[in-house]
C-alpha positions as CSV (number, residue, x, y, z in Angstrom):
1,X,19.4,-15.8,-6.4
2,X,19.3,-13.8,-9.9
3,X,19.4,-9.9,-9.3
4,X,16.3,-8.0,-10.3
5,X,17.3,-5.1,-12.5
6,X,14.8,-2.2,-11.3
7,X,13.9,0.7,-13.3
8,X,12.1,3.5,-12.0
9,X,9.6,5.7,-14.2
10,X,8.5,9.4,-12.5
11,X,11.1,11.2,-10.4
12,X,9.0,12.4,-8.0
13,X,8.6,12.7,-4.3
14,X,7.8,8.8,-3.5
15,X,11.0,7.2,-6.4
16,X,12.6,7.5,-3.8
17,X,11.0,5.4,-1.2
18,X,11.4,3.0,-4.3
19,X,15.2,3.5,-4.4
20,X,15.2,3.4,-1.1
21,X,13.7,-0.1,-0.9
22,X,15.9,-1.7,-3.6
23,X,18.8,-0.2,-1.9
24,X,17.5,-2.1,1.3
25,X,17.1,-5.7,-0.1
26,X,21.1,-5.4,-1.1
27,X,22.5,-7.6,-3.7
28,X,19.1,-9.3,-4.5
29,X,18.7,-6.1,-6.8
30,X,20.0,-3.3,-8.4
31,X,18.1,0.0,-9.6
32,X,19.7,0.2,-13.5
33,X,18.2,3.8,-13.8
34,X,15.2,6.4,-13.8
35,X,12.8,8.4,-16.4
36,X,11.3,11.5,-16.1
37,X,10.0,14.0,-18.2
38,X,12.0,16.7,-15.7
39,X,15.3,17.1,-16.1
40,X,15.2,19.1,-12.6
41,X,13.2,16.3,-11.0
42,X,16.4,13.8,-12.3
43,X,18.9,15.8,-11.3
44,X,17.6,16.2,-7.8
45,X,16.9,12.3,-7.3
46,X,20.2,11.3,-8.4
47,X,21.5,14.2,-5.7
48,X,19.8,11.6,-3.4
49,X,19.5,8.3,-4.8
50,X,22.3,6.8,-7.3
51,X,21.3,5.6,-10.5
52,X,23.8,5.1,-13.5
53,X,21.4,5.8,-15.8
54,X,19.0,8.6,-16.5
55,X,15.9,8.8,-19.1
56,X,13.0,11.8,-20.1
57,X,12.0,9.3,-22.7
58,X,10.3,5.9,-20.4
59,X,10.4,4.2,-23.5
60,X,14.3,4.1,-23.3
61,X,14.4,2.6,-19.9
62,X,11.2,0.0,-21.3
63,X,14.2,-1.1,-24.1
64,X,17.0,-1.9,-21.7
65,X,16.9,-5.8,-21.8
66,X,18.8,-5.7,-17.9
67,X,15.6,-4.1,-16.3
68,X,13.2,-6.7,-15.2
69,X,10.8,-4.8,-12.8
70,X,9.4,-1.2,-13.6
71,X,7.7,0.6,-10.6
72,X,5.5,3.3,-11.9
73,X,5.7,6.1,-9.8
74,X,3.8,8.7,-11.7
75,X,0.5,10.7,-11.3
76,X,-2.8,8.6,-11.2
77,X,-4.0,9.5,-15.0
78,X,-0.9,8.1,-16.2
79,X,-1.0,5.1,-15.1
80,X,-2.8,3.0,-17.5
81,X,-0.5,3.7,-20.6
82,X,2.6,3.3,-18.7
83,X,1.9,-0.1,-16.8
84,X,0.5,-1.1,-20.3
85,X,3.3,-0.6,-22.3
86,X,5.5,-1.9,-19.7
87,X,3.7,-5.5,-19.5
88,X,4.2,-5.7,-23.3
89,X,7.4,-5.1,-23.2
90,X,8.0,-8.0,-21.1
91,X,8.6,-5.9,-17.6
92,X,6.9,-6.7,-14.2
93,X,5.5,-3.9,-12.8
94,X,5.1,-2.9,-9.4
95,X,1.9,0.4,-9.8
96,X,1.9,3.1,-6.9
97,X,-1.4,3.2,-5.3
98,X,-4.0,4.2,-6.6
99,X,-4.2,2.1,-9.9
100,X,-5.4,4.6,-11.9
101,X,-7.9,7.7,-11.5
102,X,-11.0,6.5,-12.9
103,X,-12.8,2.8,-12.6
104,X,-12.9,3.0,-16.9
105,X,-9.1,3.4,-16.4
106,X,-8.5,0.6,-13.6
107,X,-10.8,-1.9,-15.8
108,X,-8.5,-1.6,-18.8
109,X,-5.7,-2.0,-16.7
110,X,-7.1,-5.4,-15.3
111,X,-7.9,-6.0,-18.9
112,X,-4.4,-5.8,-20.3
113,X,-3.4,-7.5,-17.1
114,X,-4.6,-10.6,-17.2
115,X,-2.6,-11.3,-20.6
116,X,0.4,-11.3,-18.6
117,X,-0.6,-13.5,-15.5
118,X,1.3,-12.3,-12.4
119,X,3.1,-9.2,-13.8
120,X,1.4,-6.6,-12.5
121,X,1.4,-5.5,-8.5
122,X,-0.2,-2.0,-6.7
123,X,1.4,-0.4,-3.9
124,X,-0.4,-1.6,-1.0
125,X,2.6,-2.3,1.2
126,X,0.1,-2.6,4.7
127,X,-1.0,-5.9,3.5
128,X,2.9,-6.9,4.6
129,X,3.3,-5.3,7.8
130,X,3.4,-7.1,10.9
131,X,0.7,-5.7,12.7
132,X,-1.7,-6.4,10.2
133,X,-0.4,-10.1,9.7
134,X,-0.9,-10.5,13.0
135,X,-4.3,-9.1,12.9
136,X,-5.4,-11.5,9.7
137,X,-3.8,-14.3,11.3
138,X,-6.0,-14.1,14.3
139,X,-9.4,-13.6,11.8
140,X,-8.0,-16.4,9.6
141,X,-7.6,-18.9,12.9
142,X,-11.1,-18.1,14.0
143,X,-10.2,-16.6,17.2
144,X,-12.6,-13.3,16.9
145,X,-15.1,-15.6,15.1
146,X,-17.9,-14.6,12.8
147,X,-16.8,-11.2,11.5
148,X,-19.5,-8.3,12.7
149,X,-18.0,-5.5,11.2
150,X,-15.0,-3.0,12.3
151,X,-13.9,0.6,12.0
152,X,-11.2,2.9,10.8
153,X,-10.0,6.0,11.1
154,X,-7.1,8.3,9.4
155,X,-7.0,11.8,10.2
156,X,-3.9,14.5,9.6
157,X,-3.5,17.5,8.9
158,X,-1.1,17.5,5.9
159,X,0.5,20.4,3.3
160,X,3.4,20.0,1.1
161,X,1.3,18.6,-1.5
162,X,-1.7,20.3,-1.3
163,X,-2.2,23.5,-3.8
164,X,0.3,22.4,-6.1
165,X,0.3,20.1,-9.0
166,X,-1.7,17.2,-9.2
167,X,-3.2,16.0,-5.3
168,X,-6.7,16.5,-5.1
169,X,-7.3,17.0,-8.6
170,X,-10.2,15.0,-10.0
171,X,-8.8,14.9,-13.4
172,X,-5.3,13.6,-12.2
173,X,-6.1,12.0,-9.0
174,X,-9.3,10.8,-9.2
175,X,-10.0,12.2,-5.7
176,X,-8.6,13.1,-2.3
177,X,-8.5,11.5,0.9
178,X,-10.6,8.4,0.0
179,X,-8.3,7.7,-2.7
180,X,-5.1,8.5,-2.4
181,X,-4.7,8.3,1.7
182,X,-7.3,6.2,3.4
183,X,-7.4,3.7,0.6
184,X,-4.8,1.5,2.4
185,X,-7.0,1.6,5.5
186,X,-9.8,0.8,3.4
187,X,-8.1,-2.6,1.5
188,X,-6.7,-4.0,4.8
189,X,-10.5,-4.0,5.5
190,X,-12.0,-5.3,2.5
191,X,-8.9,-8.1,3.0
192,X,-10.7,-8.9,5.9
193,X,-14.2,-8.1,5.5
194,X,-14.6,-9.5,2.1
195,X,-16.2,-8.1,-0.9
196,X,-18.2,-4.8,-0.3
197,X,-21.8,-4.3,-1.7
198,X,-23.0,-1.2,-0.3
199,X,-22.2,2.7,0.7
200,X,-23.2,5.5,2.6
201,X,-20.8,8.1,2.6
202,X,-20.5,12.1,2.9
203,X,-17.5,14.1,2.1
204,X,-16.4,17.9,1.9
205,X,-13.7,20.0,1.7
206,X,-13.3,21.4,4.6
207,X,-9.9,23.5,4.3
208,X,-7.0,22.0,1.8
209,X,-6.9,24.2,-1.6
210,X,-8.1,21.4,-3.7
211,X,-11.2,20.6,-5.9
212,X,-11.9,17.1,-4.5
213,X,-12.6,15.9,-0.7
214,X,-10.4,16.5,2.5
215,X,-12.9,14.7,4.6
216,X,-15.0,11.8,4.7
217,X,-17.0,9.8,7.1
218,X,-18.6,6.0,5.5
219,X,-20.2,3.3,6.6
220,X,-19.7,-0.1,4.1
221,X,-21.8,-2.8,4.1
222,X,-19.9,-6.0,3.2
223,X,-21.7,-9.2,1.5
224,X,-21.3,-11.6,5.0
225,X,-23.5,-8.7,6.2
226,X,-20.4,-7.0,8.1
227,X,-20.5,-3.2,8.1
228,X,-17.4,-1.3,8.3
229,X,-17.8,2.8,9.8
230,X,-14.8,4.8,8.2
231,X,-13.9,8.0,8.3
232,X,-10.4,10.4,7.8
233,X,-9.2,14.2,6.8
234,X,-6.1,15.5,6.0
235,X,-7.9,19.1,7.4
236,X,-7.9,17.9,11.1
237,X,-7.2,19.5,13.9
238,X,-6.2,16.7,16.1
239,X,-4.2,14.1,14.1
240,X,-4.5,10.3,15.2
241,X,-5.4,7.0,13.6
242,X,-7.2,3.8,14.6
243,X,-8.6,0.4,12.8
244,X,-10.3,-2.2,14.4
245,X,-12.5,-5.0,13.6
246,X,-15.0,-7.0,16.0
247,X,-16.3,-10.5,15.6
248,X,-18.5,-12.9,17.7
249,X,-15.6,-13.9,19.9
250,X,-13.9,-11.0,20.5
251,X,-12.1,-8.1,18.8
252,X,-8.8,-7.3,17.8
253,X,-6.5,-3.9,16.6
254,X,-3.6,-3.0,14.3
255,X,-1.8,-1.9,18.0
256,X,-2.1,-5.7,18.6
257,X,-4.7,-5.2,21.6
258,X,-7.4,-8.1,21.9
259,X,-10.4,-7.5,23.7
260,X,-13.6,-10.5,24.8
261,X,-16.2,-11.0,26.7
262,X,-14.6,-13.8,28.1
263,X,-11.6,-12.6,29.9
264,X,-9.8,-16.6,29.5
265,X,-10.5,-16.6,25.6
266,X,-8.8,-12.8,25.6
267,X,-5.7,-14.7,27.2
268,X,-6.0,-17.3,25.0
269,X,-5.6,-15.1,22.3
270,X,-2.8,-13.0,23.8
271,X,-0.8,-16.0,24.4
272,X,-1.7,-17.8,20.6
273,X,-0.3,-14.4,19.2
274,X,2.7,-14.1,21.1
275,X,3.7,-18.0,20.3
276,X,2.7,-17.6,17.0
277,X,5.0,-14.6,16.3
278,X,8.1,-14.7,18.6
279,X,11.0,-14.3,17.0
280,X,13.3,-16.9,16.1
281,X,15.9,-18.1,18.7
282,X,19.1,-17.5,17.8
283,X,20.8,-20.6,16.8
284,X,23.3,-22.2,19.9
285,X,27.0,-22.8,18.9
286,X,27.4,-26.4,18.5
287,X,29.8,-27.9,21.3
288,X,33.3,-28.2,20.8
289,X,35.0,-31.6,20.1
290,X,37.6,-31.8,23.2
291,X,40.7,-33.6,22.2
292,X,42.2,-35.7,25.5
């Protein structure tokens, strides 16, 4: 397999989850280097992260012909003219969540887009993790039947990056908890639920020093007629998290609890899982050839 030279554009906070997760896949790839406007924001990622090369121009590292993949790890509003110039440039591009800051904005992303078929990716790691593979795989094999709706919840009480710089600003982030936290939550769903058609939603700010919401509470109606309830802070008191969704057979969680009516189809279920996802069995030695 070819390595994947990675280059990483914004030095911030979450590059180096980034460089973290290139360093994990090993010799598959190889971060080639970073660009920041900061000189101080470089310096302190490569006192963390090793890169052997260092930008405050981006369109130095968009040059190098060695750096197939550019993950944009920027501020919301900046989005759309970095992941452009990056497609034409011939780069695949792996966005941070959320695509941009404004719908205007994510349009003409999907616009420039779809000139370079399968180039362009957003953040949303969740859609990989176990738990919710194992969730989609019971909706998708008709176990919890018909899809009635579900629920969500994300609540925390968070502060390093509230008051400073660009969270919570509508300008820069396009919002605040809806948008830059429970939006995971909130695809995972839509994944499930399908395409969503309706609203009703409050939000205030109810103690974080920013201009844009710290709490919401939703309910989303969903074109099969489903109807999602959400709700999340990063102002509460008691932190916790939960995400469910319920169907005509029975219902199911991200902590991979089942729950029906009819206590054999919830074994059924339990057991389907557990087959389904049991991890391989190591391989047995093959015997030895005994010489008389």
């Amino acid at each position: 397999m070819d390595c994947v030279g990675i280059g990483i554009i914004g030095a911030g906070g979450i590059s180096r989850d980034h460089a973290r997760g290139v360093a994990d896949v090993g010799r598959r790839a190889r971060l080639i280097g970073v660009a920041d406007l900061s000189g101080d924001r470089l310096r302190e990622f490569w006192g963390r992260h090793f890169a052997p090369l260092a930008w405050t121009d981006h369109r130095e590292l968009l040059d190098r012909p060695d750096i197939d993949l550019v993950t944009v790890c920027t501020p919301p509003n900046t989005h759309e003219a970095l992941v452009i110039e990056s497609l034409e440039a011939g780069k695949a591009v792996l966005c941070e969540k959320p695509l941009a800051h404004t719908l205007a904005s994510a349009d003409r992303i999907i616009a420039a887009a779809e000139r370079y078929p399968g180039k362009l990716c957003v953040s949303h790691q969740l859609r990989h993790d176990p738990s919710f593979e194992r969730l989609r795989w019971l909706v998708e094999q008709g176990w919890l039947g018909d899809l009635s709706g579900g629920s969500m919840e994300r609540f925390s009480m968070l502060s390093g990056k509230f008051g400073t710089g660009w969270w919570g600003r509508w300008d820069v982030a396009g919002g605040g908890v809806v948008i830059t936290q429970c939006i995971h939550q909130l695809d995972l769903m839509i994944r499930l639920l399908g395409r969503p058609v309706e609203v009703a939603a409050t939000m205030s700010t109810e103690g974080q020093p920013i201009e844009s919401e710290d709490t919401f509470e939703a309910q989303v109606w969903f074109e099969s007629g489903a109807v999602l309830k959400c709700a999340g802070s990063v102002y509460a008191r008691q932190p916790g998290s939960a995400f469910r969704v319920e169907g005509g057979k029975g219902s199911a969680d991200l902590s991979g609890a089942v729950e029906a009516a009819d206590a054999g189809h919830a074994r059924a279920m339990r057991d389907a899982v557990e087959v389904a996802f049991a991890p391989p069995k190591p391989m047995s030695k093959a015997p030895q050839a005994r010489v008389a």
